[in-house]
Structures are given as structure tokens and as C-alpha cells.
C-alpha positions in Angstrom: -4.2 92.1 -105.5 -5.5 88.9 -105.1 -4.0 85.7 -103.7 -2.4 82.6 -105.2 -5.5 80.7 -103.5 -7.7 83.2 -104.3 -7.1 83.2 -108.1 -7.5 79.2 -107.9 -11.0 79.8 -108.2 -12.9 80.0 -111.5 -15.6 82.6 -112.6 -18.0 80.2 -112.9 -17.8 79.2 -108.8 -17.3 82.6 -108.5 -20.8 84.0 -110.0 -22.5 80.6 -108.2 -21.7 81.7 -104.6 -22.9 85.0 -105.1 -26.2 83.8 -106.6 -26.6 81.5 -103.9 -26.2 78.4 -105.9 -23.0 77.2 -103.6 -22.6 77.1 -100.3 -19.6 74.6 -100.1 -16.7 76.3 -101.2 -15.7 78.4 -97.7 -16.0 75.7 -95.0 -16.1 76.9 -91.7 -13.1 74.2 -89.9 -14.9 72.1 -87.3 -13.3 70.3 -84.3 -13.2 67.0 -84.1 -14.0 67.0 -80.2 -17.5 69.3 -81.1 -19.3 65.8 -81.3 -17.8 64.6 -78.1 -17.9 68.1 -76.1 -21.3 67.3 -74.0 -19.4 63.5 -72.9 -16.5 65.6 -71.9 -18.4 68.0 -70.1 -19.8 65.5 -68.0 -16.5 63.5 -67.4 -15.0 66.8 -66.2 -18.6 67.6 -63.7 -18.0 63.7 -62.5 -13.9 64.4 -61.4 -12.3 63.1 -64.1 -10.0 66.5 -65.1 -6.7 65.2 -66.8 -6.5 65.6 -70.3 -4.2 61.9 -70.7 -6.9 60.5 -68.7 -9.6 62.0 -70.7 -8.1 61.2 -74.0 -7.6 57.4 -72.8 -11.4 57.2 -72.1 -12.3 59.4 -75.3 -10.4 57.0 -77.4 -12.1 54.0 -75.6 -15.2 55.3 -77.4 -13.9 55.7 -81.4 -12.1 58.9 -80.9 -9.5 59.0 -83.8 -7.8 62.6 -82.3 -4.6 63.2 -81.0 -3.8 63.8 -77.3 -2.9 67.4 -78.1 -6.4 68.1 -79.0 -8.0 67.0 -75.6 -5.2 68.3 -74.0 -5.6 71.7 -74.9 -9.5 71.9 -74.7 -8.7 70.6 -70.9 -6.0 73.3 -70.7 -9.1 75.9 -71.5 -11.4 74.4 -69.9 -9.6 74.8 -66.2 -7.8 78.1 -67.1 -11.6 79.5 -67.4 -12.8 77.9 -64.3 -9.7 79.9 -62.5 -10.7 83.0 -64.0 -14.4 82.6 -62.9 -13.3 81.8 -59.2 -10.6 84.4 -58.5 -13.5 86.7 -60.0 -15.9 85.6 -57.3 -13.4 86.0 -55.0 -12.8 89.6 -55.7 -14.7 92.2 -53.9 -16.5 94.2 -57.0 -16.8 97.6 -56.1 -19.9 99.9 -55.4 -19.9 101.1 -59.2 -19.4 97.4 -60.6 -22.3 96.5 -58.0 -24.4 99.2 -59.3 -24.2 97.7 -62.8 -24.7 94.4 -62.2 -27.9 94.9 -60.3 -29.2 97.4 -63.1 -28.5 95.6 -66.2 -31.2 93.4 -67.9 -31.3 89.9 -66.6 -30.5 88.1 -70.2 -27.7 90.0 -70.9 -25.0 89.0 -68.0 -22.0 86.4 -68.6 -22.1 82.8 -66.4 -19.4 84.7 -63.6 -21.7 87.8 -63.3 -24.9 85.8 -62.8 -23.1 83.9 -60.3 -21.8 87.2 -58.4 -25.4 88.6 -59.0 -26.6 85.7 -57.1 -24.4 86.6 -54.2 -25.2 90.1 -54.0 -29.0 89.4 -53.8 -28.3 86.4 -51.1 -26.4 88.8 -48.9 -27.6 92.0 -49.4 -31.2 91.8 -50.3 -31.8 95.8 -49.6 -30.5 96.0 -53.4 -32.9 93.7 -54.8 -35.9 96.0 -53.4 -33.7 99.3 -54.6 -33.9 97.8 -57.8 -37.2 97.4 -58.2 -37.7 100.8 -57.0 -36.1 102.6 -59.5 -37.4 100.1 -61.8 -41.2 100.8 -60.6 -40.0 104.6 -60.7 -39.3 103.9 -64.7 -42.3 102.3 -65.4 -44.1 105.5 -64.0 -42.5 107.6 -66.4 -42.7 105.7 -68.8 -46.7 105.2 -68.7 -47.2 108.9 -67.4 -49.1 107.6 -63.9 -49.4 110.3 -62.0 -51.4 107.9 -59.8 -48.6 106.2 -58.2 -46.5 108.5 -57.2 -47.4 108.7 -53.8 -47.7 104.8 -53.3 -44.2 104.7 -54.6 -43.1 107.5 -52.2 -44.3 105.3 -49.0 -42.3 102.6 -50.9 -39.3 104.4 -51.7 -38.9 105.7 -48.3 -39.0 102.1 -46.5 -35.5 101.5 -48.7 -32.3 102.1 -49.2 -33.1 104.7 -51.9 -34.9 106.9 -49.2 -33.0 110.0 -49.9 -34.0 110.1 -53.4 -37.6 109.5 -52.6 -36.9 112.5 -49.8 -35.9 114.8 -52.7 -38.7 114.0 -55.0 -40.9 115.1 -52.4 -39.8 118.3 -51.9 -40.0 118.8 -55.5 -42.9 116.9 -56.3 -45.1 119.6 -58.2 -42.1 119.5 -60.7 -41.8 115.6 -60.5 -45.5 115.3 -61.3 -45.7 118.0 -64.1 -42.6 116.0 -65.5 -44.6 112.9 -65.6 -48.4 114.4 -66.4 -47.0 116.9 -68.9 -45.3 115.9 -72.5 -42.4 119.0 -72.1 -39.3 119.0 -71.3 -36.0 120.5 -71.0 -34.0 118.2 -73.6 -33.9 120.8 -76.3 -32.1 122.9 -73.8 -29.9 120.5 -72.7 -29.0 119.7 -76.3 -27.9 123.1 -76.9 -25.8 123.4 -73.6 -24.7 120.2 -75.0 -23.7 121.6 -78.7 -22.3 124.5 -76.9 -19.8 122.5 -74.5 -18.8 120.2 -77.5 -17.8 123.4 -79.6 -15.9 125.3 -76.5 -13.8 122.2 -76.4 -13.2 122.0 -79.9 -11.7 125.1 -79.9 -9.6 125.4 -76.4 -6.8 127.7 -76.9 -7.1 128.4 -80.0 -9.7 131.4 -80.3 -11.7 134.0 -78.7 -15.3 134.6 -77.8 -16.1 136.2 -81.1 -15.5 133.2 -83.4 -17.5 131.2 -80.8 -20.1 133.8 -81.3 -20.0 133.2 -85.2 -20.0 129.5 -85.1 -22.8 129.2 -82.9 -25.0 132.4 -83.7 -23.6 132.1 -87.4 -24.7 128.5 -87.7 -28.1 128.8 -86.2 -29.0 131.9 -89.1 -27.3 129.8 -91.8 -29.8 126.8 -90.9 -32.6 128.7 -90.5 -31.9 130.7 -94.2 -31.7 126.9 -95.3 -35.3 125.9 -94.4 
């Protein structure tokens, strides 16, 4: 059912917004500081931090709002600058570091480029672990047999030398893996399909309806093809 202010609007309206012909019926509310926010920014980044005192200069300039409305974007305003310092101030742990190294450098918030920043200033070992594994990628990726032993020298100057130590001693496999376009997904897709179904039905059957839903399923998709 529709409501009261919903109903308020005629069929004629209604047809034009959904051709396209209005766009001024939904209004998105603005705020009357957004035209002031850069002025305020850089009151705030020159000391001045009290909303009374920023709302006496604001008005100075024309501002027509109340002192509730710069009060409360001040309010924000230094509740998220706590936030972001008792963050910094936390140890992260090994996983969280292990993240924040790894993930693409666009897609990290203002506090985790800041902690970033510190990681690489004091521990710059993970900076060139990163772009091992990242170089280690890219070989995969482009199928360069090539570099594999150039990364290896590499690899075993960092922090990451124990994984460069175990990719030697399988390094025929590590090379057919990059050189060669098989691989063992489609058997890790059925172990996969096969774990997924064993949990599905925990306690509540035997072996021999696992046998028919697997076996049973594979016969009724090939008889479908």
C-alpha cells in the first residue's frame, strides 16, 4: 500500500520521471555547511577547533545556520580524528599486517595508508617481500619460465626465503606449473563439491546415499548432455 505522500503525486509526474523528463521531484537534502566545508577544514588544520568559535567566524562570513549545525559537524569531525589516532596507536597484528601490505594501493582508507606508511618506514623487509610475491605473480601470470631462477637468487636474499627454499626443491613441478596450461583445479573442484556435500549431510546419513548423490548426480548429468 502506498503512502499518504506517496499518493500526493499525480500520474502525469509519475509517467515523466520514469521517461526521464523530471529530475526534480526526489531532491536529495543538501547541507547548508557543504559550501563552507573546505573554509572549515582549513580553520580546523590552522587550530581553530570549537564549534562556538567556528560558528562565530562562519557567521562573520554570511552564514545564515544555526550553532547546532557547526556544532555537530565539529563533534564528527574530532570524534573521527580520535578513532584514526587510537588506531595508529594499536599494534595491528601479523594477519592485519599481512593484509595491509597485500592489498592494492587505491583501495585502503586514510587510517590504513597512514599505518601502511609506518610499517614500510620501520620495517622495510616487507616492502621487498611484497614485491617478491608480487614479481612471483607476474611470472605466473605471463608463463616466464625465464625468471625463475633470477627470482630464486631474489627470493632467497628476503624475508620470504623459506618459500623460495621450497620452490626449489620442487622446481621441476614449479616450472611445469608455469610452462604448461594443466592443472589440478578440476580436481580440487571435486574434493571441493565432495566436502560441501559431506557437510550437508552430517549426521544424518550413511555412505550409500553419499554414493547416490555424488555417483547418481554425475550419470544424471552426463544422460543430460
Amino acid at each position: 500500500m502506498a503512502s499518504p505522500k506517496a499518493r500526493r503525486h499525480s500520474r502525469k509526474l509519475v509517467r515523466q520521471v520514469i521517461r526521464g523528463e523530471r529530475n526534480d521531484v526526489f531532491r536529495v537534502r543538501q547541507s547548508s555547511l557543504e559550501a563552507h566545508l573546505p573554509w572549515l577544514d582549513a580553520e580546523r588544520a590552522a587550530g581553530c577547533r570549537k564549534g562556538a568559535e567556528l560558528w562565530r567566524r562562519l557567521k562573520a562570513r554570511g552564514f545564515r545556520g544555526s550553532l547546532r549545525v557547526v556544532g555537530e559537524w565539529a563533534t564528527r569531525r574530532r570524534r573521527a580524528e580520535r578513532a584514526d589516532t587510537e588506531n595508529l596507536q594499536r599494534v595491528p597484528s601479523a594477519r592485519t599486517i599481512a593484509r595491509l601490505v597485500t592489498i592494492g594501493r587505491d583501495t585502503p582508507s586514510k587510517a590504513e595508508t597512514v599505518t601502511i606508511a609506518a610499517i614500510e618506514a620501520g620495517v622495510p623487509a616487507l616492502v621487498e617481500a611484497r614485491e617478491v610475491i608480487t614479481a612471483f605473480h607476474a611470472m605466473i601470470r605471463r608463463k616466464a619460465t625465464s625468471e625463475l631462477n633470477p627470482w630464486i637468487e631474489r627470493a632467497r636474499a628476503s624475508i620470504v626465503a623459506s618459500f623460495a627454499n621450497g620452490v626449489i626443491k620442487d622446481e621441476a613441478a614449479v616450472r611445469a606449473a608455469i610452462a604448461l596450461p594443466w592443472s589440478n583445479g578440476q580436481t580440487e573442484g571435486q574434493i571441493t563439491k565432495l566436502k560441501l556435500v559431506k557437510r550437508q549431510m552430517y549426521g544424518r546419513a550413511k555412505i550409500d546415499l553419499l554414493q547416490a548423490r555424488l555417483i547418481g548426480a554425475a550419470f544424471l548429468g552426463l544422460a543430460y548432455r
